[in-house]
C-alpha positions as a printed Julia matrix, in Angstrom:
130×3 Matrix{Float64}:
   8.28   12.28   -9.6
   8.61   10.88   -5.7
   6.83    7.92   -4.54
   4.88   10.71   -2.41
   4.0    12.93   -5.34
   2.79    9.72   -7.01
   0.62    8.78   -3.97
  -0.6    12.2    -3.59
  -1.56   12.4    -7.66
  -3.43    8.91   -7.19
  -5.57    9.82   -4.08
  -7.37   11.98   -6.1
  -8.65    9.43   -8.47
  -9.49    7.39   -5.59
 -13.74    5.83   -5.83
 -15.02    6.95   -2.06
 -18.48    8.02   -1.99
 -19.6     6.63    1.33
 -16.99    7.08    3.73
 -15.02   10.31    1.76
 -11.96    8.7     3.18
  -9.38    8.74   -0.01
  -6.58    7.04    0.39
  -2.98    6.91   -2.17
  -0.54    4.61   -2.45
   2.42    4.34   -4.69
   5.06    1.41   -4.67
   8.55    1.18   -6.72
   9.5    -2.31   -7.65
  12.84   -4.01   -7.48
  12.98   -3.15  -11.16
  12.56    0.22  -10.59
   9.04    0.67  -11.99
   6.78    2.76  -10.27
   3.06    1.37   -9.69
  -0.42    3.27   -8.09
  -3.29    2.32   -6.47
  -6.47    3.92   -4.95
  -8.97    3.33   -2.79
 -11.89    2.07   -4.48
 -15.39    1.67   -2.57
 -18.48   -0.35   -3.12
 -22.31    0.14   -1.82
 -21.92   -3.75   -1.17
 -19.29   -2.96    2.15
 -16.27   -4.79    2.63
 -16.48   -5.45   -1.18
 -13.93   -2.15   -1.88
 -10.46   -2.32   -2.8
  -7.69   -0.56   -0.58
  -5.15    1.32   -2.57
  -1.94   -0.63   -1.29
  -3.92   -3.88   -2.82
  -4.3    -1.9    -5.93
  -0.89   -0.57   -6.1
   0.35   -4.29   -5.66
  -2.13   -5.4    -8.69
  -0.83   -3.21  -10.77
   2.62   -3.98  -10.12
   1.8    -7.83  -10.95
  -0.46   -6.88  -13.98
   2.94   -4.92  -15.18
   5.24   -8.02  -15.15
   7.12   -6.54  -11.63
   6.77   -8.7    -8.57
   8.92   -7.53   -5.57
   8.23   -4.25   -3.52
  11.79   -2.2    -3.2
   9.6     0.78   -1.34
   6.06    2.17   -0.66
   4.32    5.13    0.12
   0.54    5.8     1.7
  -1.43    8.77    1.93
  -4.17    9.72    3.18
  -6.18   13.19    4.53
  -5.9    11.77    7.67
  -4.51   13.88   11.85
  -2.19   11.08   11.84
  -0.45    8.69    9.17
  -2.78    5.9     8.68
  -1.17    2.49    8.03
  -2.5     0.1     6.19
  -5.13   -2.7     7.15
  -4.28   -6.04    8.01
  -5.27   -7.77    4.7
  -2.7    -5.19    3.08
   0.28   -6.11    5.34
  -0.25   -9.52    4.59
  -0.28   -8.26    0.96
   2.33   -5.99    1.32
   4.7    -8.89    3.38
   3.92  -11.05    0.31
   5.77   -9.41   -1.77
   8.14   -7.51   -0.03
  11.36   -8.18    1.96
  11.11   -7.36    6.08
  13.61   -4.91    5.81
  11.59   -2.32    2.52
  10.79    0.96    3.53
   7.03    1.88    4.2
   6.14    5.53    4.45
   2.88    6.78    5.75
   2.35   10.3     5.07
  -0.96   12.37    5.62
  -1.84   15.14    3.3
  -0.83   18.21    5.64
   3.02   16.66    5.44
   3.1    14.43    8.62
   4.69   11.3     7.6
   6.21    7.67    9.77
   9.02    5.6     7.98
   9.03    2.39    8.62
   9.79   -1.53    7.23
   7.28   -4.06    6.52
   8.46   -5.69    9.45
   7.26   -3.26   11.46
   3.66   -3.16    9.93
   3.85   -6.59   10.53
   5.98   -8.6    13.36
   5.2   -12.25   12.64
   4.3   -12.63    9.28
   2.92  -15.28    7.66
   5.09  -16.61    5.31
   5.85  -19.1     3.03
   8.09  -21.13    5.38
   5.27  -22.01    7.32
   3.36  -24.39    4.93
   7.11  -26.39    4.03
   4.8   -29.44    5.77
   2.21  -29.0     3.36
């Protein structure tokens, strides 16, 4: 199974009652283990989970800890990236240079790198003066 088909599988499990807006997201660690996560909503707004977050939970709940690629999906005109919290997320545990595809459900897809999502980081390095 792809990363995409993975995605695509996992959107439909996704929790989105109020805005209908499901979203997919599959990752493959450095170890080669795939990992999914879906949008989950709450009545209590922003309290929802985005599915990149909970693809990246699941890959720390399995033991895994570094992103090698990752794919998001979404029913979307356009491939949607993914919010600012989840680059920050996503540049935690990935290297600038990993592969991000964004992919919509009528086969429109972006490649990218994390870099991309997001020029200027903030990393580690900055708090060495802590």
């Amino acid at each position: 199974m792809t990363l995409l088909d993975a995605a695509t599988k996992v959107r439909d499990n996704a929790y989105a009652p109020y805005s209908r807006f499901k979203v997919g997201a599959a990752l493959r660690s450095t170890a080669g283990h795939v990992h999914v996560g879906c949008n989950v909503e709450n009545v209590a707004y922003p309290e929802g989970t985005c599915a990149e977050a909970g693809a990246i939970a699941a890959m720390i709940a399995a033991g895994d800890s570094r992103i090698a690629e990752l794919v998001v999906i979404a029913d979307s005109p356009a491939p949607v990236p993914p919010c600012g919290g989840c680059r920050q997320k996503i540049a935690e545990f990935a290297e600038p240079s990993v592969p991000v595809t964004l992919a919509t459900t009528d086969g429109q897809s972006i490649r990218m790198t994390v870099a991309d999502l997001l020029p200027g980081a903030f990393a580690p390095a900055h708090m060495d003066r802590a």
